[in-house]
Each structure stands twice: as structure tokens, then as C-alpha cells.
N, C-alpha and C positions, 0 to 999 in steps of 0.2 A: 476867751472867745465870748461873743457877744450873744445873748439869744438873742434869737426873731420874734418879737411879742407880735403872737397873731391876734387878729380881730377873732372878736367874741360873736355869735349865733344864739340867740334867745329862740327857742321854738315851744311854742305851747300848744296844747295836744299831743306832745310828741307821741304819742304811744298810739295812737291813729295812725291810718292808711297815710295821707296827705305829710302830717307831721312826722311819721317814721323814716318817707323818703327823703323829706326835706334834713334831719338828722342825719342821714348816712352821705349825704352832696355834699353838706355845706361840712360837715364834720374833715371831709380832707382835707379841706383850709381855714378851717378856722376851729375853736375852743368852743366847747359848748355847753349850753343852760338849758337843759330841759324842764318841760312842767307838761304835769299830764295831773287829772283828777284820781286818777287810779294809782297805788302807792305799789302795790304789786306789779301795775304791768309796769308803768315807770321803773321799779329798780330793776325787774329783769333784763327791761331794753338797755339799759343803761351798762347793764354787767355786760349783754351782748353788744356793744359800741367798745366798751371799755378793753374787751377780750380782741377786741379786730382792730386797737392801738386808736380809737380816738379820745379826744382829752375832755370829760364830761362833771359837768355838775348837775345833779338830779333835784328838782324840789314839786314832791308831791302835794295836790292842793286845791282850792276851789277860786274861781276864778271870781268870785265874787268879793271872796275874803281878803280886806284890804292888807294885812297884815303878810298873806302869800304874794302878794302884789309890791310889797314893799321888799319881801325877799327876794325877789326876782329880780328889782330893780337894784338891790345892792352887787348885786353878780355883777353889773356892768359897770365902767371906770369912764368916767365923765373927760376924760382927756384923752379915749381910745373911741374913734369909730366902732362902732357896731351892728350888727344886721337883726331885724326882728321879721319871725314869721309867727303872727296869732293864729293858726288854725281852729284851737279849740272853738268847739261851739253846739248846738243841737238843731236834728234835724226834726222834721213838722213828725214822723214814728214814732218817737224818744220821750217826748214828755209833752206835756198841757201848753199853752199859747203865754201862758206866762212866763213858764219856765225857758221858755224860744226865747224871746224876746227879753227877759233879762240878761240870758249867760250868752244872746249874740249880739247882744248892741251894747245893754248895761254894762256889764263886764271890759266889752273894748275900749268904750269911753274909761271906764276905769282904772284899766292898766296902761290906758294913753297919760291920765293924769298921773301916773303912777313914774312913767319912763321918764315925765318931759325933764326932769333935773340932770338927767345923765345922761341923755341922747349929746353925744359929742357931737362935732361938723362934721361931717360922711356920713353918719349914720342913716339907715336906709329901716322904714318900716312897713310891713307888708302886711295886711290885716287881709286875711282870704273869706271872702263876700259868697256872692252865688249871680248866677245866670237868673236866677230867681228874683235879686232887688232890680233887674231888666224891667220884669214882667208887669210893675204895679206903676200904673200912670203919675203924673208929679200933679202932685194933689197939693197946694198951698197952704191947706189948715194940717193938717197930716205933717210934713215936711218941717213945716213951723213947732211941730212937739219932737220928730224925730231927730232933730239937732240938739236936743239940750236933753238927752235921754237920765241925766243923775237932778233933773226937777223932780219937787218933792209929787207933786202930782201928777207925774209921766206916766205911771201902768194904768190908773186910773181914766187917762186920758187916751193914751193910746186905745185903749182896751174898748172905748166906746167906738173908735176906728174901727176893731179887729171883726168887735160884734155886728156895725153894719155892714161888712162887707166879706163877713163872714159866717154869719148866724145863719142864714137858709142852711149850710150845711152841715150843723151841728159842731160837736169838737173837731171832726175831721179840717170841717172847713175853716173855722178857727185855728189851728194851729196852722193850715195851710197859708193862711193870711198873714198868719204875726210873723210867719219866717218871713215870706216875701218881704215883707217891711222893714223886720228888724235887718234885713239883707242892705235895703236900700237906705236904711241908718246906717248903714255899715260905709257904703260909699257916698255920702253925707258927710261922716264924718272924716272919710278919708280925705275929700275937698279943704275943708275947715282947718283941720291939722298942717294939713301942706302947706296952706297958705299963711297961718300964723307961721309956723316953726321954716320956711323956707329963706329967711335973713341970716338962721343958725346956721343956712346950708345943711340940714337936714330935710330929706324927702321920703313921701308919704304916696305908697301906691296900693291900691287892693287888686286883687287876684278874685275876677266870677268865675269859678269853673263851670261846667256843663255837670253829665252827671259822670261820677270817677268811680274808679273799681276798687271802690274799699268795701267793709265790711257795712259802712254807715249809708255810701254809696247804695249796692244790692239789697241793705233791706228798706229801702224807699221804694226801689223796684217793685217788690214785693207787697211791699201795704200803702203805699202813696198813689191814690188816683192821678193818674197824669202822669207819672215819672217816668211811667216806662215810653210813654209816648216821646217824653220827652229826650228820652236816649235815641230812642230810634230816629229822630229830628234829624240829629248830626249829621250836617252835612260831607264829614269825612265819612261817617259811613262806619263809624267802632266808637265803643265806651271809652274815657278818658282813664288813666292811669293815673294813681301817686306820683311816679317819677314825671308826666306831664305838667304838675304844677310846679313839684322840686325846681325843676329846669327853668320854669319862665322865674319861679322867685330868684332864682341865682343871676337869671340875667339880669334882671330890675333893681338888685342890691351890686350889682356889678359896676367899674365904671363906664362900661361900655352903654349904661341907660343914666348916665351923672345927667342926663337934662329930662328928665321923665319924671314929673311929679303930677299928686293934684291931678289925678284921673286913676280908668279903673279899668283893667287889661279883661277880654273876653278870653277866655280859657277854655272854652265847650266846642271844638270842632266844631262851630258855625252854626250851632242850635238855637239860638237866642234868635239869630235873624231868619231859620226857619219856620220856628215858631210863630214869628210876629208875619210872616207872611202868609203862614197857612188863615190865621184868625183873620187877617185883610186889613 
């Protein structure tokens, strides 16, 4: 008898809201590589995926660390399609505006140069942004640093960004700015990537959600000026869910989305464009 060699699922964050649901979807059809920074919650999740029959590789790690980035990329088989879903990331509660803006743009760009050797033709990468890189106007000098985020003088540079357009508000305001940014580096570079790597026949789409009901989700709620507003926006009228992101990445790695590249799906029950009409 022959096996079925199924396609492999990279998901990083797994051990998050967003990334736990995306592990238990795509885990019914496909093998999977998990990466979470927490080495504890990762192997538990991983015992409980492995305990409900799916087939898991675990690697605990930081996402900056190129050497975690090159094991991640050895999991995957350059002659086997693959699906990638990056969620990891932080949000503006979590840590200083540096730390935003490394581990959500730096980091992507770096596990993008990490994958390109073994992205086979099929393969589908899913980098999840925010309703957030919506929010910040396209600024030409900005835009111009936020495409090449591993220059040697990118934080430097950015960081003069973050402070004008965020220093009236102190740190708050500052971290609040470098996410939005590093959000819209995030679909920047999902642009960039598509269109080099789309002759490979690999495609490149991100996922903005609105705000989701994980734990990282609710404590924005909670200490982020604006976010609760921002839930309430929704024009559906409810907080989004994990499994509402799982679901749209499964479509977009599907082939049923084979011509969808090189742009960046709204996820937020319609928030994004309440927003932008309440401001006028």
C-alpha cells in the first residue's frame, strides 16, 4: 500500500488563540510544525493535538533567532507544497514599541528569508497583519524604511517615525503607533513577496483581523485606549473568534483561492470601514 504524503502546516504562535485554532483546522489534513516562544505551553498543546491523533512536530523558540528559523524551515520538503500561517506576534499591552516592531515585521521578514528555499509550487503563505496596518495613512518616507525592515539602520529610523507620531502620547502612544506600522509592514511585505515568489507559483496573502477573542485579544480590551471602541465598531455587531481566522486561512491556502495573491483579506466584521467613517 502506498501512503498519502500529506501537505505539511507551519503555524507559528501555535500556542495562542489565533494559532491554536489554526493547528486543530488544518491538523485534519495536513502534518504539522508548530513554533510557539513558550516551550511549556507548546509541548503541552502538542501532547494535546498528538493525544486527538494529529501528526505534530513541536519547536519551541524565538522568532527572531535565526537558527529557530532555519529549524522551522528544515521541517518543510522543497518538493512537497506547504501551507504557512505566521501568527506569532505582539500586541501594543505586551511590550515597549521596539519590541512591537521587531517581533512583528522584523521577525516576518525574517522567517520569509528563512522559508524562500523550500517554499515548493503550491505553497501558500499566510502572515496575520491587523485591521490596525488599515488605520495609518501611506506615508512615502515611512513606507520607503518599512519595506526593507533587516537595514542595518531600520529601528533607528523607523523609531524617529514612531516618536513623531507618537510621542504626544507617551509609551502608550508609542507602542500604539509602531503596531499600526509594523502591521502595515506586514502587508508591504506581503505585496513584495507575492510578487517576486509568484513565477514559483507560490502565493502570499495576510489576514487583518478586527479584534478576536483570545486572551491577547481581551487584554487590549482592557489596557488599550481605543480597542474597545474598536470591537464595538463591528459591523456584525460580535468580537471575532480564533476559529474566524482558522477558517478564512484555510480558504486562502485552499485551492479554491489558487488566484488570490498579493493583497490582504479584512477579517474584522466590517470594523475597519466603520471606523474610517466614524473619523470622516
Amino acid at each position: 500500500m502506498t501512503a498519502v504524503v500529506r501537505r505539511k502546516a507551519l503555524i507559528t504562535g501555535a500556542a495562542g488563540g489565533m494559532g491554536r485554532a489554526c493547528a486543530y483546522l488544518f491538523g485534519a489534513t495536513c502534518d504539522l510544525v508548530l513554533s510557539d516562544v513558550s516551550q511549556d505551553r507548546l509541548d503541552a498543546f502538542a501532547k494535546e493535538l498528538r493525544d486527538a491523533g494529529h501528526t505534530v512536530v513541536a519547536h519551541a523558540g524565538d522568532m527572531m533567532d535565526a537558527a529557530h528559523l532555519s529549524a522551522l524551515a528544515s521541517e518543510l520538503d522543497a518538493d512537497r507544497p506547504c501551507s504557512v500561517i505566521h501568527t506569532a506576534g505582539l500586541s501594543p499591552s505586551l511590550a515597549d514599541w521596539q519590541a512591537i516592531m521587531k517581533v512583528n515585521l522584523v521577525a516576518t521578514e525574517m522567517l520569509m528569508q528563512a522559508l524562500e528555499p523550500v517554499l515548493a509550487p503550491g505553497s501558500v503563505v499566510v502572515p496575520i497583519a491587523s485591521m490596525a496596518g488599515h488605520m495609518m495613512p501611506a506615508i512615502a518616507d515611512i513606507d520607503a524604511l518599512l519595506v526593507d525592515p533587516l537595514a542595518d539602520h531600520f529601528i533607528q529610523g523607523i523609531g524617529a517615525a514612531v516618536e513623531a507620531m507618537g510621542g504626544a502620547g507617551g509609551d502608550v502612544g508609542k507602542r500604539g503607533v509602531s503596531y499600526s506600522l509594523s502591521k502595515r509592514g506586514v502587508h508591504l511585505l506581503t505585496y513584495r513577496r507575492a510578487i517576486a515568489w509568484g513565477p514559483r507559483g507560490v502565493r502570499v496573502v495576510s489576514i487583518s483581523p478586527g479584534v478576536i477573542h483570545t486572551p491577547m485579544g481581551l487584554a487590549e480590551n482592557e489596557k488599550t485606549p481605543g480597542a474597545r471602541e474598536t470591537m464595538d465598531a463591528a459591523a456584525l455587531g460580535r468580537i471575532g473568534t480564533p476559529m474566524d481566522i482558522a477558517m478564512a486561512a484555510r480558504f486562502l491556502c485552499s485551492d479554491e483561492a489558487g488566484y488570490i495573491t498579493a493583497t490582504d483579506l479584512k477579517v474584522d466584521g466590517g470594523s475597519t470601514e466603520v471606523v474610517a467613517a466614524q473619523r470622516g
